[in-house]
TORKOL-4160 file (C-alpha; in steps of 0.2 Angstrom, whole numbers, padded with zeros to 4 digits, m for minus):
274
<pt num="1" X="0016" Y="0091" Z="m0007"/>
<pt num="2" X="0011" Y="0073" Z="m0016"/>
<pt num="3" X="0018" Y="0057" Z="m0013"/>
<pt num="4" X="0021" Y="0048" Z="m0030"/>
<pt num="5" X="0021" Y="0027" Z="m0030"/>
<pt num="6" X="0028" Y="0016" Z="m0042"/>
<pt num="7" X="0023" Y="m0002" Z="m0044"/>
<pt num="8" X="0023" Y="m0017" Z="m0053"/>
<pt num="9" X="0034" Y="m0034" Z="m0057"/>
<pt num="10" X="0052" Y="m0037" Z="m0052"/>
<pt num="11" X="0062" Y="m0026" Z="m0066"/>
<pt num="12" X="0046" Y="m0020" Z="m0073"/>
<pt num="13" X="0055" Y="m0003" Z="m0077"/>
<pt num="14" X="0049" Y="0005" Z="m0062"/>
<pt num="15" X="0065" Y="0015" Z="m0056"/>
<pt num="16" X="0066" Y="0022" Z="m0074"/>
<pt num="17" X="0051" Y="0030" Z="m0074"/>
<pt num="18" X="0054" Y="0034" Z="m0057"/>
<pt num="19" X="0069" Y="0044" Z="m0062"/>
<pt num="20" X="0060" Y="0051" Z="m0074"/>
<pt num="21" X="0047" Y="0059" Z="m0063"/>
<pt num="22" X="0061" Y="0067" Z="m0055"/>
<pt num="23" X="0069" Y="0076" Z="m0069"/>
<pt num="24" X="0054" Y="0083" Z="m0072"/>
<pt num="25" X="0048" Y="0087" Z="m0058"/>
<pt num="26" X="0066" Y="0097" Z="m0052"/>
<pt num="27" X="0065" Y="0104" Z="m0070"/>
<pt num="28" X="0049" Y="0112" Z="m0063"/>
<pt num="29" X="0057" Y="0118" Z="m0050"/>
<pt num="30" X="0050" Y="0105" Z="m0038"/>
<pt num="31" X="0059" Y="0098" Z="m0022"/>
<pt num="32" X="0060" Y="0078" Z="m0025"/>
<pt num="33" X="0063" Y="0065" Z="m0011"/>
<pt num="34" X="0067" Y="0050" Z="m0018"/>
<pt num="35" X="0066" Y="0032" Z="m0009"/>
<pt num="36" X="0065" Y="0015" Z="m0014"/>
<pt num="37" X="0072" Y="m0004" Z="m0014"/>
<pt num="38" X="0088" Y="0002" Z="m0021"/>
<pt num="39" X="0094" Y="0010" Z="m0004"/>
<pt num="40" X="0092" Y="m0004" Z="0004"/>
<pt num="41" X="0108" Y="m0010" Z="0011"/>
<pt num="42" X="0107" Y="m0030" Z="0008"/>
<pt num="43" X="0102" Y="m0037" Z="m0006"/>
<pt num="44" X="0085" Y="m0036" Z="m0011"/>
<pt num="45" X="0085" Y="m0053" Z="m0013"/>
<pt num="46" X="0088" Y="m0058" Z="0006"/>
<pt num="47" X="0075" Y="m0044" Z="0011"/>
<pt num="48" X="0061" Y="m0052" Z="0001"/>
<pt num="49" X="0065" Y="m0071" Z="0005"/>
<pt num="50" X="0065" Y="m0065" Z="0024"/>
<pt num="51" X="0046" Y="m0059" Z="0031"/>
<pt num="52" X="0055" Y="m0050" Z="0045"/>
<pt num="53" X="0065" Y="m0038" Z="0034"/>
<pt num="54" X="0055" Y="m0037" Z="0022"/>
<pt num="55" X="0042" Y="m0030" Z="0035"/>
<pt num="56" X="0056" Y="m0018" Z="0042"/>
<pt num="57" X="0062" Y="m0012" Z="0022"/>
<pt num="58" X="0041" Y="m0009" Z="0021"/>
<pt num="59" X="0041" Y="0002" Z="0037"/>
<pt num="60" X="0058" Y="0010" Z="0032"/>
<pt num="61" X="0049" Y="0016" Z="0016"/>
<pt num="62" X="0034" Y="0021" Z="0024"/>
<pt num="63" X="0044" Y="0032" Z="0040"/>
<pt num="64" X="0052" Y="0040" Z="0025"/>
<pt num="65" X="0036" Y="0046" Z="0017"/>
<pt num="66" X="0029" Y="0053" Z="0032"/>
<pt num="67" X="0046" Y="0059" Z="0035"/>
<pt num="68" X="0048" Y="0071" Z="0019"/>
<pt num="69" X="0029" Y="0073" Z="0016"/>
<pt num="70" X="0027" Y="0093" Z="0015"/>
<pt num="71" X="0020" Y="0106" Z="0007"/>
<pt num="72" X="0039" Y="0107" Z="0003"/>
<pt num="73" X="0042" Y="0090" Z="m0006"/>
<pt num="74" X="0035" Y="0080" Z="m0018"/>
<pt num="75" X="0041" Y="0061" Z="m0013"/>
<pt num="76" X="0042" Y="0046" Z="m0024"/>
<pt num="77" X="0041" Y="0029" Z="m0017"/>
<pt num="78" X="0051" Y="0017" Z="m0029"/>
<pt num="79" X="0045" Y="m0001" Z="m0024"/>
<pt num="80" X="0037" Y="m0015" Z="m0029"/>
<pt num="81" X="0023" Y="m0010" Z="m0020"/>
<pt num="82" X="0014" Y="m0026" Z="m0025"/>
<pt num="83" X="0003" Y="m0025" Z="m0008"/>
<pt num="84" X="m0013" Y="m0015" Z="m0009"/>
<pt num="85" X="m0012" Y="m0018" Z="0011"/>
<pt num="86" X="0004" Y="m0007" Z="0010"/>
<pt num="87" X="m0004" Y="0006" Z="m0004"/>
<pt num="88" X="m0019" Y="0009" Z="0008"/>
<pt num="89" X="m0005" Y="0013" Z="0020"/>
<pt num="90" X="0006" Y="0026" Z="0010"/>
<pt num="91" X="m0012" Y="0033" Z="0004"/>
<pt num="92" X="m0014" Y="0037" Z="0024"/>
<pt num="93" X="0002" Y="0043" Z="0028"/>
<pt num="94" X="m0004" Y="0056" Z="0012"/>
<pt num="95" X="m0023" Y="0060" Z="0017"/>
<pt num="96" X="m0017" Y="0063" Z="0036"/>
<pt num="97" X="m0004" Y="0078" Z="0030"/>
<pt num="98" X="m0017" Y="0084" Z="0017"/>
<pt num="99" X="m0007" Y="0078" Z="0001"/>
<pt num="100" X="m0012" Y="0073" Z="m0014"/>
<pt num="101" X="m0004" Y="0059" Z="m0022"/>
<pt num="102" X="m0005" Y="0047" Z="m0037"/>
<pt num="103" X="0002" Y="0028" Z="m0044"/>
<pt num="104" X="0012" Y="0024" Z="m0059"/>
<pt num="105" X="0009" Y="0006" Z="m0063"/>
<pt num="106" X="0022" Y="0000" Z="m0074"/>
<pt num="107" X="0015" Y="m0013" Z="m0084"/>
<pt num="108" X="0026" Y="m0029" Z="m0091"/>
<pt num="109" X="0023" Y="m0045" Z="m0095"/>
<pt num="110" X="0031" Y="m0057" Z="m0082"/>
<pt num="111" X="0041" Y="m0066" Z="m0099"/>
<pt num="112" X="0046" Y="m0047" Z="m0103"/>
<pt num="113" X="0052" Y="m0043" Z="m0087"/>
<pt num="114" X="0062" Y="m0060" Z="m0084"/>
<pt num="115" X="0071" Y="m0054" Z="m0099"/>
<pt num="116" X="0075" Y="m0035" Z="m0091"/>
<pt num="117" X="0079" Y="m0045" Z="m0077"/>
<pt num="118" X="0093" Y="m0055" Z="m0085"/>
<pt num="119" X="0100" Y="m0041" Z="m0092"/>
<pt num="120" X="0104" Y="m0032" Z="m0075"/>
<pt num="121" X="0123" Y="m0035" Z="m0068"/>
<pt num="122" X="0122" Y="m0049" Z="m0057"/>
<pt num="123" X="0122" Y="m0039" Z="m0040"/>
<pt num="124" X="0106" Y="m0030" Z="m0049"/>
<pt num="125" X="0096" Y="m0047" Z="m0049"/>
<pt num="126" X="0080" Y="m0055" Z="m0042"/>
<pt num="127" X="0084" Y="m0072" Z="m0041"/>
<pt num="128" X="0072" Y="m0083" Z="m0051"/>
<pt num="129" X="0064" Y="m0089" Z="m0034"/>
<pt num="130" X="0060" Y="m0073" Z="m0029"/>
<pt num="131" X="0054" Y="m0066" Z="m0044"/>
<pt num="132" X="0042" Y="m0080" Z="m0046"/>
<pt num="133" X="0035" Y="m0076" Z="m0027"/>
<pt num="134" X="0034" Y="m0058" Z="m0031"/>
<pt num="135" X="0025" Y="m0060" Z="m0048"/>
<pt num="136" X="0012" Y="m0072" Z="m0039"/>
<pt num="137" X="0010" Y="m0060" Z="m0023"/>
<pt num="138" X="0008" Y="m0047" Z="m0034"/>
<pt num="139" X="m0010" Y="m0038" Z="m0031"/>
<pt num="140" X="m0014" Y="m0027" Z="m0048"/>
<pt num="141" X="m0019" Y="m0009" Z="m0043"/>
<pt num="142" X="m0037" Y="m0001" Z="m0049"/>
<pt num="143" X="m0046" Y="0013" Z="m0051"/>
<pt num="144" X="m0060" Y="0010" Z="m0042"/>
<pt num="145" X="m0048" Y="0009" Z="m0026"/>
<pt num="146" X="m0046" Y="0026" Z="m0018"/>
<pt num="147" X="m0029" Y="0023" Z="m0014"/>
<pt num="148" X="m0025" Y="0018" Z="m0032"/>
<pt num="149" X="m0031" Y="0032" Z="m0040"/>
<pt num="150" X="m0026" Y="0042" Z="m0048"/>
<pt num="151" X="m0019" Y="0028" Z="m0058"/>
<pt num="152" X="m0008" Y="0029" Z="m0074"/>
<pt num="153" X="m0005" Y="0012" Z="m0082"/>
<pt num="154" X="0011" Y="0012" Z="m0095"/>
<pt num="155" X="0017" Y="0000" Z="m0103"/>
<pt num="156" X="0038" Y="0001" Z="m0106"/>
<pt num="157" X="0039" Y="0010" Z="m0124"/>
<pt num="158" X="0023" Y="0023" Z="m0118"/>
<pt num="159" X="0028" Y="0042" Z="m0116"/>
<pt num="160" X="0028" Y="0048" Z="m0098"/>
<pt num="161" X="0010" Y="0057" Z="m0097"/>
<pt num="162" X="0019" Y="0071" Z="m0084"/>
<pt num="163" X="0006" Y="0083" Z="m0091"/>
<pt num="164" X="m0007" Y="0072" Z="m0083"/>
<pt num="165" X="0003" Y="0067" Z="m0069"/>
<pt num="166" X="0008" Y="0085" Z="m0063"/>
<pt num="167" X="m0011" Y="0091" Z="m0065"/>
<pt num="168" X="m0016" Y="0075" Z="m0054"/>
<pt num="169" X="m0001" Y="0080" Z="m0042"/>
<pt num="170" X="m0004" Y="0100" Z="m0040"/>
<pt num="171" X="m0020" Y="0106" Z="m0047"/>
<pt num="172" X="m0032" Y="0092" Z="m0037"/>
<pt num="173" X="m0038" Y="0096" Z="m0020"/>
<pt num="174" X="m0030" Y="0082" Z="m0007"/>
<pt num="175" X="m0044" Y="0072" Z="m0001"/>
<pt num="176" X="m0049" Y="0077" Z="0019"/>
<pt num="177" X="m0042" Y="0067" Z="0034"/>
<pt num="178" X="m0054" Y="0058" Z="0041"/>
<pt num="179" X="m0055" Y="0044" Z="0058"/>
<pt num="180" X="m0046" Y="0030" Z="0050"/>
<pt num="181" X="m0032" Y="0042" Z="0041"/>
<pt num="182" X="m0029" Y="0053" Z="0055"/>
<pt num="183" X="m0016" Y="0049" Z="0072"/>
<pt num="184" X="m0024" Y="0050" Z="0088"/>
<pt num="185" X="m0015" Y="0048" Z="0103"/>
<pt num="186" X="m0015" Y="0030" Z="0113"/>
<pt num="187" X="m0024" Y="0034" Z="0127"/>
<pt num="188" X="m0025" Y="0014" Z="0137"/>
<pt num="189" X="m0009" Y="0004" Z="0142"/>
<pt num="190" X="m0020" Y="m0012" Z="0134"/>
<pt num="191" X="m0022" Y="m0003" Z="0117"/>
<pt num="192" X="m0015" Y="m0018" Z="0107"/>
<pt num="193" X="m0023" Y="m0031" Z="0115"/>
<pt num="194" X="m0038" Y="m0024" Z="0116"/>
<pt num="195" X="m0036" Y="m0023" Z="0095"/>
<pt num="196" X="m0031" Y="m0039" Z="0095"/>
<pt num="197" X="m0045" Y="m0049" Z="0103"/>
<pt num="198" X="m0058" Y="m0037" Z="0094"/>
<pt num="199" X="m0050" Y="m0039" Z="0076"/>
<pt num="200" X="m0049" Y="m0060" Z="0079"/>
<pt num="201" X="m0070" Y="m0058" Z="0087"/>
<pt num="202" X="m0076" Y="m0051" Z="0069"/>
<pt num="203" X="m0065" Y="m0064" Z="0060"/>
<pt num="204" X="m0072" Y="m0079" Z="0069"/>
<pt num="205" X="m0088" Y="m0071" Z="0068"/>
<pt num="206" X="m0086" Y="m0068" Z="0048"/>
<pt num="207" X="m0079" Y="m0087" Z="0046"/>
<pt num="208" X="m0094" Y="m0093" Z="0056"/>
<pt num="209" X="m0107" Y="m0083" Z="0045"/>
<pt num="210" X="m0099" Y="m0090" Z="0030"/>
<pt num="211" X="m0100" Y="m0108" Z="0038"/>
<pt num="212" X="m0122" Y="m0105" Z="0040"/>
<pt num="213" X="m0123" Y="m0100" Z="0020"/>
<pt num="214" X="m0126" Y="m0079" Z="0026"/>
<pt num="215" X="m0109" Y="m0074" Z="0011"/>
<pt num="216" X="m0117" Y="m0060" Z="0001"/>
<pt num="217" X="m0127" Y="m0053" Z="0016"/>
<pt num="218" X="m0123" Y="m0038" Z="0025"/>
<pt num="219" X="m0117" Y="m0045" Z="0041"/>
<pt num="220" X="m0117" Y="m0037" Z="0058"/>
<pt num="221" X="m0101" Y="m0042" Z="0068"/>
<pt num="222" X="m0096" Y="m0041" Z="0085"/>
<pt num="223" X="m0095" Y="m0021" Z="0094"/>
<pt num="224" X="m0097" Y="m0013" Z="0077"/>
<pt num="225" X="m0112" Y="m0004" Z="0069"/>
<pt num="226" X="m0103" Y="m0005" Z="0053"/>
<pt num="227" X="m0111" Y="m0022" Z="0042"/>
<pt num="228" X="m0097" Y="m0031" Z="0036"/>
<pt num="229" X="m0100" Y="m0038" Z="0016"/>
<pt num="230" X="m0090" Y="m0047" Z="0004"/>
<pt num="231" X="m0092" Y="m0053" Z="m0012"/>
<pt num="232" X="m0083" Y="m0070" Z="m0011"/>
<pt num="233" X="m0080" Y="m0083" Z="0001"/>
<pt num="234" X="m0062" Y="m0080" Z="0012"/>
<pt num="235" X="m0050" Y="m0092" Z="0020"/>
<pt num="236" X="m0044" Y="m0090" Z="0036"/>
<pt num="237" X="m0027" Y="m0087" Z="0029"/>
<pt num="238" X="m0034" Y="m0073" Z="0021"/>
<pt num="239" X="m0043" Y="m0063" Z="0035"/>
<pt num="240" X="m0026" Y="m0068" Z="0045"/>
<pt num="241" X="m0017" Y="m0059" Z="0032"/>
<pt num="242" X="m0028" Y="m0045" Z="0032"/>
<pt num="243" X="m0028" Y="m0043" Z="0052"/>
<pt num="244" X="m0011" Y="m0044" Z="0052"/>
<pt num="245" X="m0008" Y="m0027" Z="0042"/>
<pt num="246" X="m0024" Y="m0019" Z="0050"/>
<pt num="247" X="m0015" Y="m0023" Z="0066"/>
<pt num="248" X="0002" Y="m0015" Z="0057"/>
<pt num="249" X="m0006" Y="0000" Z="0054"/>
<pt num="250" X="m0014" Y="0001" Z="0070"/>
<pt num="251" X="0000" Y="0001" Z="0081"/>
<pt num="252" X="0009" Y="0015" Z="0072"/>
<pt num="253" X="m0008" Y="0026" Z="0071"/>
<pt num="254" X="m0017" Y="0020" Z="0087"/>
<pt num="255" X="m0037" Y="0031" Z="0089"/>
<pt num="256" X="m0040" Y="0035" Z="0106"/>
<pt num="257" X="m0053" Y="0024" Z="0112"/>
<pt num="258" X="m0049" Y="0003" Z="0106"/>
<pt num="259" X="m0067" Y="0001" Z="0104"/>
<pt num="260" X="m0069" Y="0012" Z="0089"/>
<pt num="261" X="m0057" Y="0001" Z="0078"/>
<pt num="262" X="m0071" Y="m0011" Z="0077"/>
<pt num="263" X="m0079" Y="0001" Z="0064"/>
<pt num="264" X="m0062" Y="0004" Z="0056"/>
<pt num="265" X="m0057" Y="m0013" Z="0053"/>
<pt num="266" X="m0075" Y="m0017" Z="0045"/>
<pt num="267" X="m0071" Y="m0001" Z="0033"/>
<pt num="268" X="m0056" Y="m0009" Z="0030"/>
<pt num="269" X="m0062" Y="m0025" Z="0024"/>
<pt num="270" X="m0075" Y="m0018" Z="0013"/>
<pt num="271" X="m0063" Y="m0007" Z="0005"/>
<pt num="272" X="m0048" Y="m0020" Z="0004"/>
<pt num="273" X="m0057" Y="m0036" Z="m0002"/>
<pt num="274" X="m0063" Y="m0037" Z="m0020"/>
């Protein structure tokens, strides 16, 4: 069954439409597994000031997904989301059990949302610190991403479009699991250090190309036949970032021969960096 995720802005109105879904989807007569932020058992405020929890409330989200995801159950993710790291992610965990999914992007203002914001009972609030850093981290979903589409934009006053929303969830054929979706069993004791050193071999190698003037060209990088190409010029905090979830997602759905996630971190680039 789908998987449903909400993003946008810090008190954006994303658990209301959350809820939403729900009661409509149970009125349907649909089972609804519903997880989010809101569980959390700290505040939300200390889990997005700290990198460490924050990583740990991201993996608790996305072990509940694969958790509930059946035939059975729609789930719904109620987060910020504002990663498209972590959307590729969730989009996995739904294309490896044969789901279809879809991603409700509620849209505010950052002036519209500090007002909501304010408005919540104090133990309810993003502090103004991390409200500014989740605005500014925030990574606008689109539709020519695969794991952003389907994609319904509202703004706060717009009908819910469940009509639309149900036909994407239920009447669309989920997309097939394929090499860099699928789990494959870990099959060397030096698994992740063997992705280690690969994944940091075509970083330095991308760095250097862009170093020689070659940004634009289709670039071939160390052990992998895939050519690597951006649009722009990247900083090393950048591909660091980027090799860092790579690395995430890796360790919880190793392949069965280290070598061949050469070719899956170049598919990942290409399809991450816009």
């Amino acid at each position: 069954m789908p998987l449903v995720l909400l993003c946008g802005y810090p008190s954006s109105g994303k658990t209301r439409r959350a809820l939403e879904i729900r009661e409509k989807l149970e009125a349907a007569g649909k089972t609804v597994h519903f997880t989010g932020d809101e569980q959390c058992q700290d505040d939300k405020n200390v889990f997005y000031s700290e990198p460490r929890k924050e990583k740990e409330l991201r993996g608790s989200l996305k072990a509940a997904a694969e958790r509930y995801i059946s035939k059975d159950c729609v789930v719904i993710v109620d987060s910020p989301n504002y990663i498209k790291g972590f959307r590729y992610e969730l989009y996995c965990v739904a294309r490896q059990n044969k789901a279809t999914h879809c991603v409700v992007y509620c849209m505010a203002s950052k002036e519209q949302c500090q007002e909501w914001n304010a408005a919540r009972p104090e133990s309810q609030r993003y502090s103004d610190t991390i409200f500014d850093e989740l605005v500014m981290r925030f990574e606008e979903p689109e539709t020519r991403n695969r794991w952003d589409s389907p994609l319904f934009s509202l703004l706060g006053d717009d009908s819910l479009p469940f009509d639309e929303i149900s036909e994407a969830l239920f009447d669309r054929k989920a997309r097939r699991p394929n090499q860099s979706t699928q789990t494959q069993p870990v099959s060397s004791a030096t698994f992740v250090h063997d992705v280690d050193r690969i994944t940091q071999d075509i970083n330095m190698a991308i760095l250097t190309a862009q170093q020689t003037g070659t940004l634009g060209q289709a670039l071939s990088v160390p052990s992998s036949t895939e050519k690597f190409q951006s649009p722009r010029k990247l900083t090393m905090a950048e591909l660091r970032r980027l090799r860092s979830q790579f690395m995430s997602y890796t360790r919880l759905h190793p392949v069965e021969d280290a070598a061949q996630t050469a070719t899956l971190y170049v598919q990942y680039l290409n399809t991450t960096i816009t």
